[in-house]
PyMOL CGO cylinders between C-alpha atoms (Angstrom):
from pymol import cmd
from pymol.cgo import CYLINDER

trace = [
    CYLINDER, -93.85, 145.95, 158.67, -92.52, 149.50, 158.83, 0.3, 1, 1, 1, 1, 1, 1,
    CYLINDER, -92.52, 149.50, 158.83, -89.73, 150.57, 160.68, 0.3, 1, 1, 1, 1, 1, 1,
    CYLINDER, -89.73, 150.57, 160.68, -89.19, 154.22, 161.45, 0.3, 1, 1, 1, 1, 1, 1,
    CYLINDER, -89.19, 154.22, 161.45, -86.77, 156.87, 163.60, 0.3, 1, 1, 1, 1, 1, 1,
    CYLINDER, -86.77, 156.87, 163.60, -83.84, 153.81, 163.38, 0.3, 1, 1, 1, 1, 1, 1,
    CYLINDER, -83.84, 153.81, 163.38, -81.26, 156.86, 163.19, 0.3, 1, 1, 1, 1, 1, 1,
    CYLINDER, -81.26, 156.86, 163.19, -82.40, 156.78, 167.06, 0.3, 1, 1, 1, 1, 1, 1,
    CYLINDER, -82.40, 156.78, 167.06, -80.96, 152.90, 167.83, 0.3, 1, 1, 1, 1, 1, 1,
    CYLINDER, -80.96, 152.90, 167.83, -79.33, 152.13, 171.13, 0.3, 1, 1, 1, 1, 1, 1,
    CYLINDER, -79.33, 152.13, 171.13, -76.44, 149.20, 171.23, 0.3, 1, 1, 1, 1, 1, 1,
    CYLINDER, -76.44, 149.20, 171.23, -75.78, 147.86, 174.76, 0.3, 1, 1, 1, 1, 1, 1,
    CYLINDER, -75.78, 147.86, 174.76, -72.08, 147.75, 175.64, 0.3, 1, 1, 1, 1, 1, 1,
    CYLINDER, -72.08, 147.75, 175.64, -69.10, 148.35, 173.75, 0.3, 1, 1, 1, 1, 1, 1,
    CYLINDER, -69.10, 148.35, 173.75, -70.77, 147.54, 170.51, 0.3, 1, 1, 1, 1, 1, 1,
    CYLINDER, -70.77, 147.54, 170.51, -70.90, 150.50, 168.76, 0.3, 1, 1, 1, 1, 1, 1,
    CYLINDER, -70.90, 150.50, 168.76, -66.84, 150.55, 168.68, 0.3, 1, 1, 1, 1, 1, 1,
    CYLINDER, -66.84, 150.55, 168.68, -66.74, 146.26, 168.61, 0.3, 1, 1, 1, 1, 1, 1,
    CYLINDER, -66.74, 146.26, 168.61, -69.24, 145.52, 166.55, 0.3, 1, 1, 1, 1, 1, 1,
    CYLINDER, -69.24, 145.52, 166.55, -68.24, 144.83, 162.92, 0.3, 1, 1, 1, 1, 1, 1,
    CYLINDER, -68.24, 144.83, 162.92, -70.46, 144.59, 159.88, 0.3, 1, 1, 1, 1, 1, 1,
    CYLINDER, -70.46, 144.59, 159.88, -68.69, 143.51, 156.79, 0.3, 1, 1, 1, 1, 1, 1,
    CYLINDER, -68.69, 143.51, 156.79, -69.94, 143.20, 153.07, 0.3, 1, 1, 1, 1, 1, 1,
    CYLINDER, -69.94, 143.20, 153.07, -68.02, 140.87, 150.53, 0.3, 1, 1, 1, 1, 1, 1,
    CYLINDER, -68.02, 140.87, 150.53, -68.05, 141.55, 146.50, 0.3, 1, 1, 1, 1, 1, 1,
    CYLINDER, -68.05, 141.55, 146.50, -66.91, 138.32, 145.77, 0.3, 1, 1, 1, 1, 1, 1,
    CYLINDER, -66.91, 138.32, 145.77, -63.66, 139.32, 144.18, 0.3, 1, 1, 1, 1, 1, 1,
    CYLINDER, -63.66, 139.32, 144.18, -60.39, 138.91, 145.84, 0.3, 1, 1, 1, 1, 1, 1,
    CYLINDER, -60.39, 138.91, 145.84, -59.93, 141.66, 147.71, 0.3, 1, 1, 1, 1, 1, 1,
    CYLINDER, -59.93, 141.66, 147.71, -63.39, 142.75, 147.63, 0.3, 1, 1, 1, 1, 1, 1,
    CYLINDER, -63.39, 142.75, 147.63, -63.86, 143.09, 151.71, 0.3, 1, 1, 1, 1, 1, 1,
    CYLINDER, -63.86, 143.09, 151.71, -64.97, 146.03, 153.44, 0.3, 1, 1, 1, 1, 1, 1,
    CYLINDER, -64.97, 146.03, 153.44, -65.73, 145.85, 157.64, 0.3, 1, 1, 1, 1, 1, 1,
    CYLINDER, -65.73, 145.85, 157.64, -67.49, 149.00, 159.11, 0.3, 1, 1, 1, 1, 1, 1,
    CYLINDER, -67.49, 149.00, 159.11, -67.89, 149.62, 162.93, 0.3, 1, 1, 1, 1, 1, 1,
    CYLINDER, -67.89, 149.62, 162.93, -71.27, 149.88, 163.98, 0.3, 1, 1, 1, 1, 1, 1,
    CYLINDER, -71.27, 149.88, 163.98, -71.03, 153.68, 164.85, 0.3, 1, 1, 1, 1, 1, 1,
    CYLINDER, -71.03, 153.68, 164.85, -69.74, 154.45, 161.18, 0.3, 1, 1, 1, 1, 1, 1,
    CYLINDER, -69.74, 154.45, 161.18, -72.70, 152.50, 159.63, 0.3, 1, 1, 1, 1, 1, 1,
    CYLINDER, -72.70, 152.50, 159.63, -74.97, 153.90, 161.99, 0.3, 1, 1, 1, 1, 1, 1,
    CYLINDER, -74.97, 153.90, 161.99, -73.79, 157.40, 160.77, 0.3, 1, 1, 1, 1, 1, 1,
    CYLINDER, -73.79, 157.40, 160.77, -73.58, 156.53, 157.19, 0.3, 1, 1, 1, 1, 1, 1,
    CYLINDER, -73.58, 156.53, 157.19, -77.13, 154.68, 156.87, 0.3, 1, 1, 1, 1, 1, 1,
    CYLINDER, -77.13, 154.68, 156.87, -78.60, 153.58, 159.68, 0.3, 1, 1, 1, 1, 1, 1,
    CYLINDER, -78.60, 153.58, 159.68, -81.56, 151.48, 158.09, 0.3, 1, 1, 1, 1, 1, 1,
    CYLINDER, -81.56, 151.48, 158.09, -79.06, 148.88, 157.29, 0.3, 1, 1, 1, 1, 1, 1,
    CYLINDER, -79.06, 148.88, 157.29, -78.23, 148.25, 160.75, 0.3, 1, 1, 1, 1, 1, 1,
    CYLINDER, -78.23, 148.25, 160.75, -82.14, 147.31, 161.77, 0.3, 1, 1, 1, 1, 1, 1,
    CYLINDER, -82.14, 147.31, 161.77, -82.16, 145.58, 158.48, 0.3, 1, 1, 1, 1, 1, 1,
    CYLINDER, -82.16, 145.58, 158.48, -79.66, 143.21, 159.33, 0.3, 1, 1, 1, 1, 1, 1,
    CYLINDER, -79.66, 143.21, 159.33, -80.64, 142.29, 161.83, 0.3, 1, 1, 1, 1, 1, 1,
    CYLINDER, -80.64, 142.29, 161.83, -84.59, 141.38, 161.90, 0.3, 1, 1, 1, 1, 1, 1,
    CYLINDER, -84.59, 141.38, 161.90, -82.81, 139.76, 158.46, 0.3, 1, 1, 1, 1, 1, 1,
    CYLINDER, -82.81, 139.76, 158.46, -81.02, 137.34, 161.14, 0.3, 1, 1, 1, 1, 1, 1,
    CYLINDER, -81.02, 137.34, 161.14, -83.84, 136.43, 162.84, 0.3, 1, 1, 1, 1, 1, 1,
    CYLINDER, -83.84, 136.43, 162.84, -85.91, 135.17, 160.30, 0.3, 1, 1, 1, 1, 1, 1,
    CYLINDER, -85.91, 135.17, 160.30, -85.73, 131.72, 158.16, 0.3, 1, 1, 1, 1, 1, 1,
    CYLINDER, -85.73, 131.72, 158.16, -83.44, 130.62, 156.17, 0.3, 1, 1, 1, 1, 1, 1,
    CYLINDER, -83.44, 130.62, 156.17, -85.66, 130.01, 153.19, 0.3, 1, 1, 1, 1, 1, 1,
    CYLINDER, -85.66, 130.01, 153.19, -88.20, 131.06, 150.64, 0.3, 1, 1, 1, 1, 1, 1,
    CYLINDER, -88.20, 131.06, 150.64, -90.38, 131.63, 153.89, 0.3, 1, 1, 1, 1, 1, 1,
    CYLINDER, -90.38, 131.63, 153.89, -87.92, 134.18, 155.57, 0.3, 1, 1, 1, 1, 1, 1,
    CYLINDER, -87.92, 134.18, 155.57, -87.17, 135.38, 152.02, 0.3, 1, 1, 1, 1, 1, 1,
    CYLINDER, -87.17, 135.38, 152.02, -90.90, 136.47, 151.23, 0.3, 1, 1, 1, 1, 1, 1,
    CYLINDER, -90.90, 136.47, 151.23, -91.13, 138.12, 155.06, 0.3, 1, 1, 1, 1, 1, 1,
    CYLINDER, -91.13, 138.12, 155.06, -87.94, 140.28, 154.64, 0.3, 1, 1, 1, 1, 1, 1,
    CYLINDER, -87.94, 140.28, 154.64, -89.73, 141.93, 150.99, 0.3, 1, 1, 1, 1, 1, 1,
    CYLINDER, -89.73, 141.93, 150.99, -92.28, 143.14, 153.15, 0.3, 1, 1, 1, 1, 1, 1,
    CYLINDER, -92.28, 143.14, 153.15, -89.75, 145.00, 155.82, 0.3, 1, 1, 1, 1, 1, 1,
    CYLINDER, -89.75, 145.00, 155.82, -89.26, 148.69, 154.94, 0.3, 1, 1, 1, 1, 1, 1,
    CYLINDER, -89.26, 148.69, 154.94, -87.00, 150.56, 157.27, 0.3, 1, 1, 1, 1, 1, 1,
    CYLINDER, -87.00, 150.56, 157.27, -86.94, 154.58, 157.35, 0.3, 1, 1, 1, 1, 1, 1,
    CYLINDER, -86.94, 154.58, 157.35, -84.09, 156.90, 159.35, 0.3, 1, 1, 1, 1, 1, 1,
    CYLINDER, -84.09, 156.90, 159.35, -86.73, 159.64, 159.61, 0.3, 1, 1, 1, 1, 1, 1,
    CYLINDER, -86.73, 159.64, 159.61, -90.30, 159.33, 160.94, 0.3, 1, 1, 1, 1, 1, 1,
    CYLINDER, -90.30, 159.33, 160.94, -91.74, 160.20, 157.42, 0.3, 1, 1, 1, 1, 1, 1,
    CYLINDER, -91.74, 160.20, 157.42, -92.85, 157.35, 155.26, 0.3, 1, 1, 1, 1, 1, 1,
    CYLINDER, -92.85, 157.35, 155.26, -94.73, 157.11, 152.08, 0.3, 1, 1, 1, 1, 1, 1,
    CYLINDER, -94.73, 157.11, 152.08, -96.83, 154.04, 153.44, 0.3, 1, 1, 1, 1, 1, 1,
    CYLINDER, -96.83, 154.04, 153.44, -99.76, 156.54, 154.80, 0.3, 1, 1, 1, 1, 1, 1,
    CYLINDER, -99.76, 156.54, 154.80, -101.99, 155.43, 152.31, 0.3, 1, 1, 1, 1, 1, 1,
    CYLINDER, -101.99, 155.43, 152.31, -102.45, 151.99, 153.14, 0.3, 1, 1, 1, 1, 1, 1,
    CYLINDER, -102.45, 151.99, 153.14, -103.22, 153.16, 157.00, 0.3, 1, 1, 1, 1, 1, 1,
    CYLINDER, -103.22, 153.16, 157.00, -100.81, 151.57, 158.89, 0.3, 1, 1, 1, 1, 1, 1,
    CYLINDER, -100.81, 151.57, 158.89, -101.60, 150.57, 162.36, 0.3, 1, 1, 1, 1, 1, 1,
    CYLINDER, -101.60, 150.57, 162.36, -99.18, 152.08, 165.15, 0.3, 1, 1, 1, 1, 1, 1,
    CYLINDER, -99.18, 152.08, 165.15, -97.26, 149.43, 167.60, 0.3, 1, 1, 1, 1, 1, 1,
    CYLINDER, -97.26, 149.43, 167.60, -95.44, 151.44, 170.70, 0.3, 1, 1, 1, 1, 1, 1,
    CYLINDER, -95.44, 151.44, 170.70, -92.56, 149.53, 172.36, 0.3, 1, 1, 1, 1, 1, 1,
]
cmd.load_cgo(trace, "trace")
């Protein structure tokens, strides 16, 4: 599946000031929270990323489907070769 234009993604209500992505290094002291509009800024594949990554099973299933997810900001990808077929939404 390949995911272009996300740079363009819409959140309904207050959740690009609310909503609060956070990454943890495993060290004490190693967490970081961003606010959706930040991370949306910064890089906004992660955002789409996350969250068809929720969505899908929690095991080697859901582990093999995310490999084949490739998300792009821009609508250029280097996927034309293997002649994608276009679904609008």
């Amino acid at each position: 599946m390949i995911v272009i234009n996300c740079e363009k993604v819409k959140l309904t209500g207050n959740k690009m000031d609310e909503k609060v992505y956070d990454n943890f290094s495993g060290y004490p002291g190693g967490r970081k929270e961003e606010v959706a509009k930040d991370l949306l800024k910064r890089r906004p594949e992660v955002i789409i990323e996350r969250a068809i990554k929720g969505m899908l099973p929690k095991n080697r299933l859901g582990r093999k489907m995310y490999k084949k997810l490739f998300v792009y900001a821009g609508a250029e990808h280097q996927h034309s070769a293997q002649k994608p077929a276009e679904l609008k939404f």
